[in-house]
LOTINU-108921 format. One record per residue (C-alpha): x negated, y negated, z. Coordinates in steps of 0.5 Angstrom, whole numbers, plus 500, padded with zeros to 3 digits. Example, Ala and Ser with C-alpha at 12.3 -4.5 7.8 and 13.67 -1.06 7.14 Angstrom:
<rs>
+-----+-----+-----+
!  c1 !  c2 !  c3 !
+-----+-----+-----+
! 475 ! 509 ! 516 !
! 473 ! 502 ! 514 !
+-----+-----+-----+
</rs>
This chain:
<rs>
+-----+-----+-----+
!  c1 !  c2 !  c3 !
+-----+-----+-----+
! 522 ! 302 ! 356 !
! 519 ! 298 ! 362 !
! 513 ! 300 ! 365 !
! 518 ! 302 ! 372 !
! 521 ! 307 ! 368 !
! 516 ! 310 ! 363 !
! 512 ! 311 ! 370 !
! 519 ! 315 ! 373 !
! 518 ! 318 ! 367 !
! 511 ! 321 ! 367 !
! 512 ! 323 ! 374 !
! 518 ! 327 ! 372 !
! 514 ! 330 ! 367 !
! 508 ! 330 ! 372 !
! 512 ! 334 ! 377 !
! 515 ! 339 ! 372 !
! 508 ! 341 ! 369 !
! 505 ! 343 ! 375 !
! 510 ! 345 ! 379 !
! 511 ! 340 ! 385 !
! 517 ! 335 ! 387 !
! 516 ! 329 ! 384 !
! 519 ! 325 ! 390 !
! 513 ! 326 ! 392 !
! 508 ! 324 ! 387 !
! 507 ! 317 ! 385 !
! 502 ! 313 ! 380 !
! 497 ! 313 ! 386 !
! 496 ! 321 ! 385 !
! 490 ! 324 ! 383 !
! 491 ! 331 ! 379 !
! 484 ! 332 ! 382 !
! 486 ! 332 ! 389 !
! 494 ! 333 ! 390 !
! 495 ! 337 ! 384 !
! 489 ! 341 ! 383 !
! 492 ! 345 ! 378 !
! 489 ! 348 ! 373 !
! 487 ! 346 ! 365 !
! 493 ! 349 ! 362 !
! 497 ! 345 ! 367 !
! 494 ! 339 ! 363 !
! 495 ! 341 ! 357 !
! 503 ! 343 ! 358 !
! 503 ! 336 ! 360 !
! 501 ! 333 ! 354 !
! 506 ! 337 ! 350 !
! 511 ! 334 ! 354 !
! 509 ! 327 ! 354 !
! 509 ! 327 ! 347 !
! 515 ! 331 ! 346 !
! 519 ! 326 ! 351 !
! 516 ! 319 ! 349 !
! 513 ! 321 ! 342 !
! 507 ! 319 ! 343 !
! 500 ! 322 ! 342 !
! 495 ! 323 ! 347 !
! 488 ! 327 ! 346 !
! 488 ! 332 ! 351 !
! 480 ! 330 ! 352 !
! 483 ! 323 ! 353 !
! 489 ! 325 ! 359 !
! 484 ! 330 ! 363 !
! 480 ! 324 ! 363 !
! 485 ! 321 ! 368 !
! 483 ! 322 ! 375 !
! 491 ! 319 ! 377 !
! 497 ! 319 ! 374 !
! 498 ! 311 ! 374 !
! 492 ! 311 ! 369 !
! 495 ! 317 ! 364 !
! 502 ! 311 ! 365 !
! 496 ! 307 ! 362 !
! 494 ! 311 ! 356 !
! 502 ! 313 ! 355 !
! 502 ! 306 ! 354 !
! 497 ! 304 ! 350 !
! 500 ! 310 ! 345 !
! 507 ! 307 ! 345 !
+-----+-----+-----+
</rs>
């Protein structure tokens, strides 16, 4: 998977746990601001990426994000 498309694929996942149209997120969106969901929202998250991507990221470690480019980062560095 290339960068172009695990970042597609995050914001899909983005998208499903916070409830809003991944047409309208990009890796420039923070969770903070334009998600403003709240912590449980995280933790589904993190769920679903590893159960789509198959990779283990800490909770601590993707709430730390403050965008969703810098959770494709971590997603990164895990795979």
């Amino acid at each position: 998977m290339d960068r172009k498309e695990l970042e597609a694929k995050v914001i899909e996942l983005v998208a499903m746990a916070y409830g809003k149209d991944a047409a309208d997120l990009t890796v420039d969106s923070t969770f903070k601001e334009d998600l403003a969901g709240a912590s449980i929202q995280m933790v589904g998250l993190v769920s679903e990426l590893e159960n789509e991507l198959d990779v283990m990221i800490a909770l601590q470690d993707a709430s730390a994000c403050a965008t969703i480019g810098e959770l494709v980062d971590k997603v990164e560095e895990e795979m």
